[in-house]
C-alpha positions as CSV (number, residue, x, y, z in Angstrom):
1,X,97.8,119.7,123.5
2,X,100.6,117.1,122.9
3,X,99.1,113.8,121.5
4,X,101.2,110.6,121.6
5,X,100.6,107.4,119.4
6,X,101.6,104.0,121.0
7,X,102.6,101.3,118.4
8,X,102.4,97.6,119.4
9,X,102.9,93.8,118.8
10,X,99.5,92.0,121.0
11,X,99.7,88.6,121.2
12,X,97.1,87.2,119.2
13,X,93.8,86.7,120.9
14,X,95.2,87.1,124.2
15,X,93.8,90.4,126.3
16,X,95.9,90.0,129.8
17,X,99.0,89.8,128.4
18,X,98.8,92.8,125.7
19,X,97.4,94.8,128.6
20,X,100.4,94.6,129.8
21,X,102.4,95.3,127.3
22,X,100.4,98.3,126.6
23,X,101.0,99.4,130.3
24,X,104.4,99.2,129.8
25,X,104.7,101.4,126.7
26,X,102.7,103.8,128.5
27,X,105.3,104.0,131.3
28,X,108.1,104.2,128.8
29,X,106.2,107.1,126.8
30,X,106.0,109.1,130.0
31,X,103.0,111.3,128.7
32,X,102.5,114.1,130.6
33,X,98.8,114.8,132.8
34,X,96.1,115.9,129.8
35,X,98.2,115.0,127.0
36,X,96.0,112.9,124.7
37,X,97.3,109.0,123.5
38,X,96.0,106.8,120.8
39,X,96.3,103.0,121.0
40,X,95.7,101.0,118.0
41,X,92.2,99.1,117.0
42,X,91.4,96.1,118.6
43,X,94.4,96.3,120.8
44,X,93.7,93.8,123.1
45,X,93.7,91.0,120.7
46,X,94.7,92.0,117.2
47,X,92.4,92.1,114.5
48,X,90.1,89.0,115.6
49,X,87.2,88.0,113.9
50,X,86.6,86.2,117.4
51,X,84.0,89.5,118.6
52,X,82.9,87.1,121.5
53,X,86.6,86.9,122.8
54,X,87.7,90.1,121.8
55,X,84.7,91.9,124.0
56,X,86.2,91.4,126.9
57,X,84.3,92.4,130.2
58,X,86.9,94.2,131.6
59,X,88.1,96.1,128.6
60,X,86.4,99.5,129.9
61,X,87.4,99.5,133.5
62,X,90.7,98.6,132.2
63,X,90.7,101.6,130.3
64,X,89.6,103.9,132.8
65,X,92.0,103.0,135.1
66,X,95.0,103.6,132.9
67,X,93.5,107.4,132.0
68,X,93.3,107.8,135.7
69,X,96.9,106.4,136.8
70,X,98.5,108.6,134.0
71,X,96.2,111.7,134.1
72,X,95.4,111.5,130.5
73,X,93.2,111.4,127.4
74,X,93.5,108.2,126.3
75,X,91.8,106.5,122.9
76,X,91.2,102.8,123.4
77,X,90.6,99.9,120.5
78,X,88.6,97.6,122.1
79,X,85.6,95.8,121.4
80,X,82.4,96.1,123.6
81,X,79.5,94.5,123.6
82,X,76.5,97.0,122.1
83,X,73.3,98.0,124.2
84,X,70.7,97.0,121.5
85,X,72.5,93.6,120.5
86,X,75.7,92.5,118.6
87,X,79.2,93.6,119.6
88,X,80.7,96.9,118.3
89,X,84.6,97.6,117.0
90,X,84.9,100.7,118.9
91,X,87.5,103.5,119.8
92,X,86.5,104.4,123.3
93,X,88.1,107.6,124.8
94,X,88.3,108.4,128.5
95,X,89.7,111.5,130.5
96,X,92.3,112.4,133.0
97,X,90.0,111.1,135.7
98,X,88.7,107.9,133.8
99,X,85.3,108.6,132.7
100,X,84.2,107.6,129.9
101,X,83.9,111.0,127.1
102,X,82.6,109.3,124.0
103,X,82.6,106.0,121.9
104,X,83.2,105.9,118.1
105,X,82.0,102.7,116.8
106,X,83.6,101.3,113.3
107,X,81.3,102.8,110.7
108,X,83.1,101.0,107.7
109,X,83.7,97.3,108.6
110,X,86.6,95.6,106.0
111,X,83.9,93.0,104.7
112,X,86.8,91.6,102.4
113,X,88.5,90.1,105.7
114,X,84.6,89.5,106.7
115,X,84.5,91.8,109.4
116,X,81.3,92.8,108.8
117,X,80.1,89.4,109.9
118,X,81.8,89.7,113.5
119,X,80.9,93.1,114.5
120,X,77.6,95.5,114.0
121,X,78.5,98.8,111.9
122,X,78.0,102.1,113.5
123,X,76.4,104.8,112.7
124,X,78.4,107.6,111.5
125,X,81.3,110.2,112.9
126,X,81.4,111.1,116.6
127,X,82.8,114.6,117.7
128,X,84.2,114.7,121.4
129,X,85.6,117.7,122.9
130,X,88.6,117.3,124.8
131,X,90.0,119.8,127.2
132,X,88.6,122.6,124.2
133,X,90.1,120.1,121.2
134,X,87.2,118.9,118.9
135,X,88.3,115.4,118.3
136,X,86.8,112.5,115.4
137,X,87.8,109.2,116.7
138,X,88.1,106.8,113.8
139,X,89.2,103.4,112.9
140,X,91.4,101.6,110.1
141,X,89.1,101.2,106.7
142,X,87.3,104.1,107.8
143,X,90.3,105.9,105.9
144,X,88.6,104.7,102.7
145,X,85.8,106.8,103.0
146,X,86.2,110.5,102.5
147,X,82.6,111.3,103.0
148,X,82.6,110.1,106.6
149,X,85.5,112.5,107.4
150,X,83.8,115.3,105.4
151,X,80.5,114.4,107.7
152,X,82.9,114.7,111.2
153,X,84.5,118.2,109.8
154,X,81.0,119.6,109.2
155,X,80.5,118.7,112.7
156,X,83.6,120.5,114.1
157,X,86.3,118.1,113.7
158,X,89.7,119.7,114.3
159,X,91.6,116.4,114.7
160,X,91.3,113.0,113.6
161,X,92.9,110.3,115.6
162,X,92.8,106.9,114.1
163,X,93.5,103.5,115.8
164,X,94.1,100.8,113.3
165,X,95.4,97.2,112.3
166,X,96.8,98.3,108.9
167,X,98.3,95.6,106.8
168,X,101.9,95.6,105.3
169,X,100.7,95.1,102.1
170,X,99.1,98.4,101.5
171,X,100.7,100.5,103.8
172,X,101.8,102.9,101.2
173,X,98.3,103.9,100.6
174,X,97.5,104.2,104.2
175,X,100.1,107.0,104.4
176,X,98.8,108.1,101.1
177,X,94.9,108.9,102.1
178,X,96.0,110.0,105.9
179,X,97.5,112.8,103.5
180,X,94.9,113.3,101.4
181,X,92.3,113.3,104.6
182,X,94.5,115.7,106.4
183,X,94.6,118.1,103.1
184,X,91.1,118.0,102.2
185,X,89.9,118.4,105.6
186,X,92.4,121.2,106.7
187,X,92.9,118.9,109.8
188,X,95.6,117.6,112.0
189,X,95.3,113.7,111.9
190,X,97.3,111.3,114.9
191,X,96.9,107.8,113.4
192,X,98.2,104.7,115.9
193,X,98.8,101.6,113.8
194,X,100.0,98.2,115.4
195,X,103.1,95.7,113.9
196,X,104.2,92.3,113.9
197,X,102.1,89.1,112.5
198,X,98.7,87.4,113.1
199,X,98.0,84.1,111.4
200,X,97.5,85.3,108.1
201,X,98.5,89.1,108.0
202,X,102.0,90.4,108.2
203,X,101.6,94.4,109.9
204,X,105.1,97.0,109.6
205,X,103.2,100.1,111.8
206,X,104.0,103.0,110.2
207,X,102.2,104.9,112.7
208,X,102.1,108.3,111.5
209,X,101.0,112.2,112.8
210,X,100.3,114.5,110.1
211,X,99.4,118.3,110.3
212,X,96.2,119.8,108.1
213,X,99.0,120.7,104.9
214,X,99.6,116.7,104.4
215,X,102.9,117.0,106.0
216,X,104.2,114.1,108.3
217,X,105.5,115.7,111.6
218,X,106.1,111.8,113.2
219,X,106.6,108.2,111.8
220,X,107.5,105.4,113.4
221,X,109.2,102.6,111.6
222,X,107.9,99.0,112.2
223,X,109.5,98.8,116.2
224,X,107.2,98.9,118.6
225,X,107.2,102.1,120.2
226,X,105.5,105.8,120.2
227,X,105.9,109.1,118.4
228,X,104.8,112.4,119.8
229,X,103.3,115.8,118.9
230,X,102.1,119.0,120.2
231,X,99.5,120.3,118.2
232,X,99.3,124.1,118.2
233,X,95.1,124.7,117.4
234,X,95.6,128.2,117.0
235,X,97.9,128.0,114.3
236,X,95.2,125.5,112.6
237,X,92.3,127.8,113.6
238,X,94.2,130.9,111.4
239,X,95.1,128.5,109.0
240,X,91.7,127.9,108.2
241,X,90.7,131.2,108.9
242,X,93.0,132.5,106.4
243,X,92.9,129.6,103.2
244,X,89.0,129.4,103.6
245,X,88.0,126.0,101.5
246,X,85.8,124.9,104.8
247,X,83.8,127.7,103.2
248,X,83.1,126.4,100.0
249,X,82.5,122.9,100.7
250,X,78.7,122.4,99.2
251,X,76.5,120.2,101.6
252,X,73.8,119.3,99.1
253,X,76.6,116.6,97.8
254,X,76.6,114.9,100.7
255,X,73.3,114.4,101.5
256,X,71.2,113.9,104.3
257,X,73.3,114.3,107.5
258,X,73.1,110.1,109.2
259,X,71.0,110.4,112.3
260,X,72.2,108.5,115.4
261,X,75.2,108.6,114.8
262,X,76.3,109.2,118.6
263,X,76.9,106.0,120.5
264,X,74.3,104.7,123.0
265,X,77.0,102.9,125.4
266,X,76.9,104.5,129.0
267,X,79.3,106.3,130.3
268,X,81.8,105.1,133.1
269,X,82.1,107.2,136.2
């Protein structure tokens, strides 16, 4: 499967308009029908605190439609408003014909930025299988937290694809633990970061894709733009076949599996 990760500049607070943009680059990356394409978190809005404006109520239809018109997998940041109360930070992922697959919703929220004010947690790593790909959705400070990728491996994770707003200021270490993730977890990880400014955060995107040996195969500068992959799952699945550490991970360090983890939004059709 050939993944694609879109990088962009949204207009802060102000869903039409980055739609829009976001069409565009779609157009202009040209993916082809079941190719798979990350957007960044929160892409409608950048990284507001506002959850009430940022869940907007036609975020999901939006979505769908634009899987549909390109025949595509395609991995939406947007935020939705949860079934059981609160409003989620999620990375929604539709197929070629615009249903709805799976939601991740943000496990780790960045409480110093106060996030985890705005928006309810989730509750662990989702898997989604896509066209035969086993795919972890995740989502910006997420990266910190090695355990939650162990948890999504365990669970048959073959590729991570992360959406996030990813601050200048530390973006050296964002490349730094996508490499460690990718290493540890003998998986092929498609991160889509965004650029440009927000009233008190300066972003350079750096959005990267890096294969399960820590190498970066794409990188994008801080243009708005894409980069492009084809990920080759046999050549991962003898990989790990052959160098087994998946083998010797020891589950007793990582506790009790969460429960619940899978999302309880309902899917589109």
């Amino acid at each position: 499967m050939r993944f694609h990760a879109i990088q962009t500049d949204p207009i802060w607070e102000d869903p039409l308009p980055n739609r829009t943009a976001i069409e565009r680059a779609l157009d202009v990356c040209a993916p082809n029908e079941g190719e798979f394409v990350v957007l960044p978190e929160l892409c409608e809005t950048g990284f507001s605190m506002r959850s009430d404006l940022a869940a907007h109520p036609g975020s999901v239809a939006w979505g769908s439609r634009l899987a549909k018109t390109h025949r595509i997998w395609l991995q939406c940041g947007i935020a939705r408003v949860h079934p059981d109360g609160g409003i989620a930070n999620t990375a929604t992922i539709f197929d070629p014909s615009g249903s709805e697959v799976g939601v991740y919703e943000k496990t780790f929220l960045f409480t110093p930025g106060g996030e985890h004010l705005a928006y309810r947690p989730g509750l662990g790593a989702v898997v989604i299988d896509c066209a035969g790909v086993r795919i972890a959705p995740m989502i910006c400070y997420d990266l910190r937290f090695p355990e939650l990728w162990r948890l999504a491996l365990l669970a048959g994770a073959e590729v991570f694809t992360v959406g996030a707003c990813w601050p200048m200021a530390r973006l050296a270490q964002k490349h730094a633990m996508i490499a460690s993730r990718a290493i540890e977890n003998q998986a092929w990880i498609v991160s889509a970061n965004r650029t440009g400014d927000e009233p008190s955060t300066r972003y350079s995107g750096g959005s990267t894709i890096v294969d399960f040996e820590g190498a970066t195969k794409a990188l994008l500068g801080s243009h708005i733009g894409f980069i492009s992959q084809e990920i080759d799952l046999n050549e991962l699945r003898s990989y790990r076949a052959k160098f087994r550490v998946i083998s010797d991970i020891q589950e007793k360090f990582l506790g009790p599996p969460p429960t619940g983890g899978q999302s309880k939004f309902s899917a589109t059709h």
